[in-house]
N, C-alpha and C positions, 0 to 999 in steps of 0.2 A: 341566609347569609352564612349560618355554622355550616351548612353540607359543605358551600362553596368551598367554606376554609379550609373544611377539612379534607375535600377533595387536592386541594394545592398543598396542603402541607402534606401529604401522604405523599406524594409525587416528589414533594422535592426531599423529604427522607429516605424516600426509594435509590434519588441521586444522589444522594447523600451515603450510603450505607453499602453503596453501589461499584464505588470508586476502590480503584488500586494505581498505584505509583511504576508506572514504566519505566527499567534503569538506563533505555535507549532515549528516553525524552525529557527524563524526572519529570514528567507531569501526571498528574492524579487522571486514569480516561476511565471513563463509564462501561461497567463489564454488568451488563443484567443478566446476560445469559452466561455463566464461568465456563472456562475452555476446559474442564472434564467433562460438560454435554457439546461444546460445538463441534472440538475436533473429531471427536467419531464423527460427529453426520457430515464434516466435510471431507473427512476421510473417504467415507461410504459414497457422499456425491463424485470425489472427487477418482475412485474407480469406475464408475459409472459410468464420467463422462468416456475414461480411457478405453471402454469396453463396446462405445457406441460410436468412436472414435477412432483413424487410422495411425497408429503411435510407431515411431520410425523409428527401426534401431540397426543398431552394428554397421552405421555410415559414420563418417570422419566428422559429419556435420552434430547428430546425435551424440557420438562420443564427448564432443567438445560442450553440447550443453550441459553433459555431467561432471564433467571435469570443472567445467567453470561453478558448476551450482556447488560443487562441495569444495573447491577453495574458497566462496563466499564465505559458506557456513563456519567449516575452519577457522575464517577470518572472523566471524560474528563469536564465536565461544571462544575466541583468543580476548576479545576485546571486554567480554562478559565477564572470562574469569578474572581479568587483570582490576578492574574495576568491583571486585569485589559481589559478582553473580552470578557464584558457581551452583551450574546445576538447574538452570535459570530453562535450558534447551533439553529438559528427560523428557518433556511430554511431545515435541515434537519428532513430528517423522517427516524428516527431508526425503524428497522424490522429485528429479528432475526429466521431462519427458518432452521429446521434439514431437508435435504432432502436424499430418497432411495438413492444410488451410491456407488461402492463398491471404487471409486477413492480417492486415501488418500488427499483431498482436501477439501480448506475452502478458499470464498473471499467476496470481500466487492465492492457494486458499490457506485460511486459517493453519495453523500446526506445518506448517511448510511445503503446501505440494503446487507444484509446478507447474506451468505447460509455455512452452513456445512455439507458435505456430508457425510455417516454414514460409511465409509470407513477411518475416518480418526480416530473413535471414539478409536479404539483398540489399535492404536500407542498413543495417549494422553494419554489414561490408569486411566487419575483424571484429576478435575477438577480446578486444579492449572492449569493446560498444555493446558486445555481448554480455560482456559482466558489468557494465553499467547497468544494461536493464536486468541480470541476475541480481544485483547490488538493490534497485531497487524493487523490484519484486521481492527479495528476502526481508527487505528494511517493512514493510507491509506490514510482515506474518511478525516480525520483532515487536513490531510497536501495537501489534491487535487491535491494526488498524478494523479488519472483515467484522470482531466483537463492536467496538466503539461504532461503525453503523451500523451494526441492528441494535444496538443498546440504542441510538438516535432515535434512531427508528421508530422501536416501540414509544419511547418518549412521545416521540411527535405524534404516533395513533392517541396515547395516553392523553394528552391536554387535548386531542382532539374532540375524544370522548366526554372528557372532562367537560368542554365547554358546550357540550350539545345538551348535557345533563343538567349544567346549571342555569341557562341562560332561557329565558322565556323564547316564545318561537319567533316573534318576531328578532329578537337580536340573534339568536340563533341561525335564521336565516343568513344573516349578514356576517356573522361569524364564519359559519360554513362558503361563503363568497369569497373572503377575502385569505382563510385562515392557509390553505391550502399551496396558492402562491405565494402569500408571505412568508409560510415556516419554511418552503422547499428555496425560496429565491433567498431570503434574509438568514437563515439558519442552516441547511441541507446541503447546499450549492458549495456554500464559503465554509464549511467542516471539512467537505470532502476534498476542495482546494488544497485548503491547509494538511489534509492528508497528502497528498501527493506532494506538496512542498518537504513536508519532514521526511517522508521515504526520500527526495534526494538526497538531505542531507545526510540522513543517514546510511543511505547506501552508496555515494561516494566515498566517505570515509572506508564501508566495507569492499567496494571496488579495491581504492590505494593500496588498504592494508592485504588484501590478496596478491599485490604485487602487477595491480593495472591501472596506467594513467588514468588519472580522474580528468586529464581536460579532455579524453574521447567522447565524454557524456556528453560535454553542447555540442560539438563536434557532430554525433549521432540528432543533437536534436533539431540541430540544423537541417541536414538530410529527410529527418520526418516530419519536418515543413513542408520543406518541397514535396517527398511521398503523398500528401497530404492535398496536397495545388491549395492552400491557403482555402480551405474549405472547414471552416470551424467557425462554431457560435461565438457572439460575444463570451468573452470570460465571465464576467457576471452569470451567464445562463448555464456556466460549462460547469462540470464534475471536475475539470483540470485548470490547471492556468493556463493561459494563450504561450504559444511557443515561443514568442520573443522572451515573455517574461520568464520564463521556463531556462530557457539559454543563460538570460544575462545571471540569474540565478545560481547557476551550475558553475559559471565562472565565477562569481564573485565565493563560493563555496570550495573552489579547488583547493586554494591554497591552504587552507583550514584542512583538507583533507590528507594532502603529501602533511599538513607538518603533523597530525595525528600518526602518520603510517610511520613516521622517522623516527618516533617513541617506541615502537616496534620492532625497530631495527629495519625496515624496508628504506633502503636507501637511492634505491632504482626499480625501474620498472622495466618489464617487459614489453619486447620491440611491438612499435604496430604494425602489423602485418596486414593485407588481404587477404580473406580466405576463399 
């Protein structure tokens, strides 16, 4: 019974001692691994991919995702310093890069780096919808979100460990049965949800404040419904929320967003265009 205890109390002083205070969330998230060891290795991955990778440049299309990715950032270190957390962006290194793939996808590693894939470019349609999902994909790397799952992560290996260690074979057995769909469906599933929930909000408000309507976001996510032909898991099994909920989200978020960017002085937005 002391091993047991002391195997749970070690784990939960680890989460404990573990934690830092986000100033995009003010909430306490779980850094096991600190972004002076992540961001080199997702650096190093995240060359790697671009090297094994077709990466498109000096087109109108490519220019425009750099242009949009560093008005985000601009907008993300306006909104850090004003808020009292200057200096908050030294370790990252923004790179934003359009790459060949016909897969309707965009994502963001640790420390800021980029990729959208030109498969996504025909659902966006404009570049309002373009810096929504720069907006979010930035809002990500802000809130370290890439640290807090693998800090999960290890967690979830950890108690796994934990309980194969303490628990005789037979419960053991029945631990190892059950533990792997509960922690991923009750715990895993609805973290990584809640991930994608605060990257909207967070990164509508960095949309706005870059000077692009934030109601282009449901707008866009309207369209990657349809892209999509209504081909998605239950939410409950999904890594994201279902599109409806996703949409009416984005809406009920905009207005919070325009009145954030107005404190900024952004008093209008740029036209939507097609591109």
């Amino acid at each position: 019974m002391k091993y047991k205890s002391s195997i749970i109390m070690t784990l939960t002083l680890i989460m404990f001692l573990s934690c830092s205070t986000n100033p995009f969330t003010g909430k306490s998230t779980l850094a096991l691994v600190p972004n002076s060891q992540l961001f080199p290795t997702a650096f190093a991955q995240y060359n790697q991919f671009l090297g094994e990778n077709k990466v498109i440049t000096g087109t109108t299309q490519a220019d425009m995702i750099t242009r949009v990715g560093q008005r985000i950032s601009v907008a993300a270190e306006r909104w850090l310093n004003a808020n009292g957390n200057q200096g908050y962006l030294n370790d990252y290194k923004w790179e934003y890069n359009l790459v060949e793939d016909k897969a309707i996808n965009a994502w963001c590693m640790p420390g800021g780096k980029i990729v959208f894939y030109t498969g996504i470019l025909p659902v966006a349609e404009n570049e309002a919808a373009i810096a929504a999902i720069m907006g979010h994909e930035v809002a990500h790397a802000l809130a370290n979100h890439g640290q807090q799952r693998m800090s999960a992560g290890m967690l979830q290996q950890g108690f796994a460990l934990a309980g194969n260690i303490a628990l005789n074979e037979k419960d053991r057995n029945l631990f190892n049965q059950y533990y792997g769909i509960g922690s991923t469906v009750g715990v895993m599933l609805p973290f990584s949800r809640s991930h994608e929930t605060e990257a909207d909000r967070i990164g509508l408000i960095l949309t706005a404040l870059a000077g692009y309507n934030p109601d282009e976001a449901a707008n866009l996510w309207r369209r990657m419904g349809k892209a999509s032909g209504g081909q998605a898991p239950p939410e409950f099994l999904s890594t994201h929320p279902a599109t409806t909920t996703r949409i009416a989200n984005l809406e009920a978020l905009a207005p919070t967003a325009k009145s954030e960017a107005k404190k900024f002085g952004v008093q209008s937005f740029r036209p939507i265009t097609k591109f």
